[in-house]
N, C-alpha and C positions, 0 to 999 in steps of 0.2 A: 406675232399676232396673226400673220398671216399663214403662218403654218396652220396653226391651232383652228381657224376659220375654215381650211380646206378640209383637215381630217374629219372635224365635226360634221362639215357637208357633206363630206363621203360614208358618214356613218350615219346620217340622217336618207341621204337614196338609199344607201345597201337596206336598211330596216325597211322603208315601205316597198322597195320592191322582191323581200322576199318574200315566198309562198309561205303562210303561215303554217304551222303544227300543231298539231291538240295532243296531249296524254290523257289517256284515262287508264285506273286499276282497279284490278281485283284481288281479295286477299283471302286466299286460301289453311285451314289446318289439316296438318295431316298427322293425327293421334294415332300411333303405333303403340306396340308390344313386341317384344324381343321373343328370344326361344320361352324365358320363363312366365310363361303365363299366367300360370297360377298365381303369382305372387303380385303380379299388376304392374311390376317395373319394366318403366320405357327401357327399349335397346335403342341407343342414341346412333351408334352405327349404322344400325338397322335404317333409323329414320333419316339422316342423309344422304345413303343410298337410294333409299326411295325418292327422297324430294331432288336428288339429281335425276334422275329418271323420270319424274314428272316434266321435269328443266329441258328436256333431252327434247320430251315428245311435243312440247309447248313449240319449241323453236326448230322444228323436225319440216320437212318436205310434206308428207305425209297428211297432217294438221295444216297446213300450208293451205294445201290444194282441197281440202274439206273446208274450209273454211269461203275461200277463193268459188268453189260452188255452193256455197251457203249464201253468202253477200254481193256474188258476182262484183270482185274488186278488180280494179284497173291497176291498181299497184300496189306490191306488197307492205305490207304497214311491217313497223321495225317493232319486231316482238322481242322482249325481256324479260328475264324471271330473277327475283333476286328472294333470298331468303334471311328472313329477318335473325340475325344472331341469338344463339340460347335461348329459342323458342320452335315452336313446330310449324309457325308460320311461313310462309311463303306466299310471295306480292309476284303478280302476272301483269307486266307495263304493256299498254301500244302504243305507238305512237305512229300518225296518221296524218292526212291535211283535210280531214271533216270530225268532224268533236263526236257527231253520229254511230259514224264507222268507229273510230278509237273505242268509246262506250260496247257497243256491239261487239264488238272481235272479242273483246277484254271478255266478258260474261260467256259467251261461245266457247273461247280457250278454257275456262273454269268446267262448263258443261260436260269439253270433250273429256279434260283430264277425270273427271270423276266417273264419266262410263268407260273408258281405259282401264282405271282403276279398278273397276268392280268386274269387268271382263278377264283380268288378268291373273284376279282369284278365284274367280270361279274356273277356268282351264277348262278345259275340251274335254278330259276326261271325267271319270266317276270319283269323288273325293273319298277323304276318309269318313265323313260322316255318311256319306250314302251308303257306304259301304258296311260301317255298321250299324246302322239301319236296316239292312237287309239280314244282317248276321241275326240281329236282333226278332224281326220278324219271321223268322225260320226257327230259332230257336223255341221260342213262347209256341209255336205253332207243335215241335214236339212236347212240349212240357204238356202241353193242351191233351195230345196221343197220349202220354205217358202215365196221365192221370187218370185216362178216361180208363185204360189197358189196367190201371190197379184197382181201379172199382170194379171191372169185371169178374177179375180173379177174384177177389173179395166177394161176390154174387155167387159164385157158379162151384169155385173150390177153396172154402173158407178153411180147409183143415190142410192146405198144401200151402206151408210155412215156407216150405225152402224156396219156391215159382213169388211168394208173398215178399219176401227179403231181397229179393232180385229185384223184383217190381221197384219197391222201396227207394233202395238204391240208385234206381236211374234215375224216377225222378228227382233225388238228391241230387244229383250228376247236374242235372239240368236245370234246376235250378239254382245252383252254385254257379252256374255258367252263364245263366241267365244275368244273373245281378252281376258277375265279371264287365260282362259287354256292356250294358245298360250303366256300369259306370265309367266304361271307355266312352261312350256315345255321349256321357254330359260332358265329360272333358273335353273331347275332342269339340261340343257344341260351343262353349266357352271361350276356348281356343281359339275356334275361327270365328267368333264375334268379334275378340280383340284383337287376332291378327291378320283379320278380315277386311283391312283399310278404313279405317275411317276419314275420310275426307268428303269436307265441305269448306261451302262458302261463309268466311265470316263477314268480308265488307263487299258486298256487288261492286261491281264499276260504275260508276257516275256519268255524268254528263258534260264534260269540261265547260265552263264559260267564258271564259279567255285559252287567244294560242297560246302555248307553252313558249314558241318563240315565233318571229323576233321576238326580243324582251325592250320595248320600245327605251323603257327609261335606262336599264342597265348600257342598250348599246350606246344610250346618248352620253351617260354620266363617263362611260368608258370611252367613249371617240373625243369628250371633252378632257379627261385625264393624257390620254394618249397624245393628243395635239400640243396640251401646255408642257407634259414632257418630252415632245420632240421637238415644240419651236425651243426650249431650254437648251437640248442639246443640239441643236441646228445652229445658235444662237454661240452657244461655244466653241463650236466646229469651227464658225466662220469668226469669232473672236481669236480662237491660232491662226487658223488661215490664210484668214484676209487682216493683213496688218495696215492694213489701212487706219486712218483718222478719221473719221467719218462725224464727229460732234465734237462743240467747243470741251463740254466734260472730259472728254481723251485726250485732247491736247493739255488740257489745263494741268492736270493727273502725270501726263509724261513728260511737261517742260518743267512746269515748277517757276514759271518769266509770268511776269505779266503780261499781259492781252491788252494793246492800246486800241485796236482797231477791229472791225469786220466788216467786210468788204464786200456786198454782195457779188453773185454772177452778173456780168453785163451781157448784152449782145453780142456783143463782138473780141474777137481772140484777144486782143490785143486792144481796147476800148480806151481812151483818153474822158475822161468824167464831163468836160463841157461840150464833147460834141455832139451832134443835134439825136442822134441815135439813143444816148442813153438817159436816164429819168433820176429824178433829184433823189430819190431813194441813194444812188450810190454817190451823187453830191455831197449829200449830207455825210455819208460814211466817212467820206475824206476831209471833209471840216473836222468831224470828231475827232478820227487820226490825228488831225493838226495838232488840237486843241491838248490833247493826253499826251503828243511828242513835247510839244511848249513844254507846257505842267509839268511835264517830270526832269526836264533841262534847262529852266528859264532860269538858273544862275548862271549859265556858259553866254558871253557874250557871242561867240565865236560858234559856232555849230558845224560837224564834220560826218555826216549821217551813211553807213555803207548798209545798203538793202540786198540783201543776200538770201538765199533760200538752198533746201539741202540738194536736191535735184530739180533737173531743169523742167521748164514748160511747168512751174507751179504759180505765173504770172508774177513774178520779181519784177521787171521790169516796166509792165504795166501801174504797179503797184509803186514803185521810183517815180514813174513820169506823172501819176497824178499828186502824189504825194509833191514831188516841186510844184506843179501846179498852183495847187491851193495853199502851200507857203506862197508863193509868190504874190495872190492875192491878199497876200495881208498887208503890202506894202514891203516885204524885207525885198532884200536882191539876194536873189540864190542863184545857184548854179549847179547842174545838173550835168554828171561826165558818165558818158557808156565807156567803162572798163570792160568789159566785155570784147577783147581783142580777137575772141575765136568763133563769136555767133551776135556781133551786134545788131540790137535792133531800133534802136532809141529815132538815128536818123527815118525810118520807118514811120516811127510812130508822128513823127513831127514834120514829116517831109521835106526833110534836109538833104543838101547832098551829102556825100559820105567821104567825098576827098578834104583834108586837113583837118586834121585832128591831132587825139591824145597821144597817138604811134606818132606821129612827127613832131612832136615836142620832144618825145621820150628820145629820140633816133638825132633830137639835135637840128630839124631841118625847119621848123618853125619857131614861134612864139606863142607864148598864151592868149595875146591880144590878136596873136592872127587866125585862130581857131574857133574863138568864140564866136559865136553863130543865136543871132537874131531867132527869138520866136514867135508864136502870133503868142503869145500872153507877155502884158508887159513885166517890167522885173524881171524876167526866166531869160538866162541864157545858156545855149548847149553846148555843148562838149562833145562830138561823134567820138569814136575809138580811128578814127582813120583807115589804112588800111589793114586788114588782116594778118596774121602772123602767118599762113598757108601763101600768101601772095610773097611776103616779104623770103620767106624760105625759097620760091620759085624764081624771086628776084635776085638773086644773093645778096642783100646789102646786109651788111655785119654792123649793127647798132654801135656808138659807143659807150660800151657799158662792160663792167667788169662780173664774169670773166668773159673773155672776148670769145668770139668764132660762135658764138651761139644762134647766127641769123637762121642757119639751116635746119633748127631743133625746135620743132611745136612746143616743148616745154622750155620755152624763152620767158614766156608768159610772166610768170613768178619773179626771174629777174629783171626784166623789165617794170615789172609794177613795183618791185620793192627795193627798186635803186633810188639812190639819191634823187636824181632826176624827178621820179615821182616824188620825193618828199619836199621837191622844193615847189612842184606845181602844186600839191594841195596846200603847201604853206602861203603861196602870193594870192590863190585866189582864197583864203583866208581873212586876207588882209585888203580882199576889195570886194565880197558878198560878207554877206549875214549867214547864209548858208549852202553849204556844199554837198549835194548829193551824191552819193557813188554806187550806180550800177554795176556789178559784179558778174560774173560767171556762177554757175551752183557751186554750192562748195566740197562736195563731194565727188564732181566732175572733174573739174583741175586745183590745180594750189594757187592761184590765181589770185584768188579773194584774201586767202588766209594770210598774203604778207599786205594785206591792207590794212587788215584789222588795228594792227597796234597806231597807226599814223589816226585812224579817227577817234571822235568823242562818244559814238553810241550805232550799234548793230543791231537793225532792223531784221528780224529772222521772219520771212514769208511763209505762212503753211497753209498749202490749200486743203479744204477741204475735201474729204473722198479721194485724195489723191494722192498726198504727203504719207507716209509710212514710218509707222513708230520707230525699225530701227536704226532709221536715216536720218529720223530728228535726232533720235536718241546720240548717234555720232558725231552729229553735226555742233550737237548745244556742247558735248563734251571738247570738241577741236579748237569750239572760241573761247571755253577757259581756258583751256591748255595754253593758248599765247597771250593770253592778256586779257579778255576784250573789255573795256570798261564800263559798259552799260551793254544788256541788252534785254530786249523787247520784241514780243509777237504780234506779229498782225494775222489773220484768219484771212483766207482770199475765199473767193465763193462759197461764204458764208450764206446760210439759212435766213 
């Protein structure tokens, strides 16, 4: 839309601030006769050569500047000659930025081409009809002598037969020669009538009343075409692109899960729903939440819930700690563990210390009763991840857990979370909440989450919006069938 809104604005200034144009024409014939005259058939040859030669002189230097001091123009107008197919017409365009001027040139260039025209048959020199004209005139003028010279002889010596026969004879001569020429002179007169140029004006040039361009409405309908076909393909560009999720519809389309929750943005990176910062709008998202997790699990006495999301920083964890939250308020006892032994944030969110935890359990050096950790909401109790796997590597303490020596290897992770050990801790605090949170790592980050999966009742998949990337989920939904997972469900994190 917003493509479509700039092009059309850009075609709506370019139109009013161009300089407008006018056309105006004139339309010329030019009736020819070929060698055969007499007979009155066009020479079609003949007449394309000419009418390109008129084409020549139209758009010639010459007429240019005859023109330019005719109308004293300030800039040359864009002269054209087009001739109309199997006809002897030919159309003379200008075009201009005064409708005046266009008019004017247009009529002028007609003007020039037809005293050209008539200049260029008449020649510098004496024709053939002048010529016999003259032959013509000198002849009658002896015939005139020759007539006068035999009524003399006839007068003077009417019995001198032989001077009498002579006489006779010439003017036989002469006038035999007489009517020769005198019917050269009408042909040749006919002749050059018809091949004498006939060119005129059939339609004068007008007065244009609109510019020719801009063409207001074409450039608007065409800035508006152009626009909705570029935001189309702008629009597909960034659909490969950008593989982003960007609305509930794409998610919906590429998970195929249902959508129990949406979440809006809070304030804050890492926002807790009842603290004084954020507003019942994202309250209430987490009642919903509740309400659609109940509903779709309320025949499990027991509840074992891992919040997971495909890559990191898509608020999983924010999304864990209100999510216990507002279970809690409903009266259950839950309990809320950051598995997350490589980036925990939970004591963070809740401002706990961070010593005793899930790693000392797991490592054998605690109890479950010794870790549990008091929060300010009643019912909610926490579970830190204790300390880090990068500490415990720099500490060298070798966990007991099979296979051994693995203290000094970041990817401990996996067996530690999916030893025994763990399956007995989420089994006792089974057996003493209603429900068990498990904050996770992403799961495309480490393998961390994926040997949890099969130990709980239902996997909460996080997608945040603008964020999450189709072929992340796309992997991620495919990795929690692969091992089992037995329920799972989407939440939308900064959600619309």
């Amino acid at each position: 839309m917003i493509t479509t809104m700039v092009i059309v604005a850009g075609a709506v200034v370019a139109t009013y601030m161009a300089t407008p144009t006018y056309i105006s024409a004139t339309t010329l014939r030019v009736a020819t006769v070929g060698a055969d005259a007499n007979n009155g058939r066009p020479d079609i040859t003949y007449t394309e050569r000419l009418m390109n030669t008129y084409a020549r002189i139209a758009t010639g230097r010459q007429l240019y500047a005859e023109l330019t001091e005719r109308f004293n123009l300030q800039a040359r107008p864009l002269i054209t000659v087009d001739t109309v197919p199997n006809t002897e017409l030919m159309t003379i365009q200008v075009t201009t930025n005064k409708p005046e001027i266009a008019r004017d040139v247009a009529n002028a260039t007609a003007e020039i081409i037809i005293a050209r025209s008539l200049d260029q048959f008449a020649g510098g020199g004496q024709s053939r009809l002048e010529i016999l004209s003259r032959q013509l005139t000198q002849i009658e003028e002896e015939l005139i002598a020759a007539r006068q010279q035999y009524d003399t002889l006839v007068l003077r010596t009417p019995g001198d037969q032989t001077n009498l026969d002579a006489a006779k004879q010439s003017i036989d001569l002469k006038e035999r020669t007489y009517s020769n020429l005198l019917a050269q002179y009408e042909a040749a007169r006919i002749d050059d009538a018809l091949r004498g140029n006939s060119i005129y004006v059939v339609e004068p040039a007008y007065l244009p009343n609109s510019p020719s361009s801009p063409r207001k409405e074409v450039n608007f309908t065409l800035g508006l075409l152009v626009g909705l076909l570029a935001g189309a393909a702008l629009a597909l560009v960034r659909e490969n692109l950008d593989t982003r999720l960007h609305t509930k519809q794409q998610i919906e389309n590429l998970a195929h899960l249902p959508i129990i929750g949406e979440i809006p943005a809070g304030k804050e990176p890492l926002p807790l729903v009842h603290s004084p910062n954020n507003s019942e709008t994202q309250v209430e998202a987490f009642r919903r939440l509740r309400i659609n997790l109940l509903r779709a699990h309320e025949e499990l006495l027991s509840q074992t819930i891992l919040v997971a999301s495909a890559e990191a920083n898509e608020g999983k964890s924010s999304i864990a700690a209100n999510l216990a939250i507002t279970m809690a308020q409903t009266g259950r006892r839950v309990a809320l563990i950051d598995c997350n032994l490589h980036k925990p944030v939970l004591h963070q969110l809740f401002n706990l210390p961070h010593t005793g935890g899930l790693m000392d359990v797991l490592l054998g050096q605690a109890t479950i009763a010794g870790i549990l950790k008091d929060s300010a909401f009643p019912k909610l109790k926490i579970i830190t991840s204790g300390p880090k796997l990068t500490d415990l590597a720099h500490q060298m303490i070798t966990p007991n857990i099979i296979p051994k020596g693995l203290a000094d290897r970041l990817s401990q992770g996996p067996e530690l979370l999916g030893s025994p050990s763990m399956a007995s801790v989420l089994k006792q605090l089974q057996q003493e909440f209603d429900i068990v949170i498990l904050d996770t790592p992403a799961l495309l980050s480490v393998s961390d989450a994926l040997v949890l999966v099969p130990m709980t009742d239902a996997v909460i998949l996080v997608v945040a919006r603008g964020r999450s990337r189709r072929t992340k989920m796309r992997s991620t939904h495919q990795q929690l069938l692969n091992i089992g997972a037995k329920s799972i469900r989407v939440v939308i994190n900064r959600a619309l």
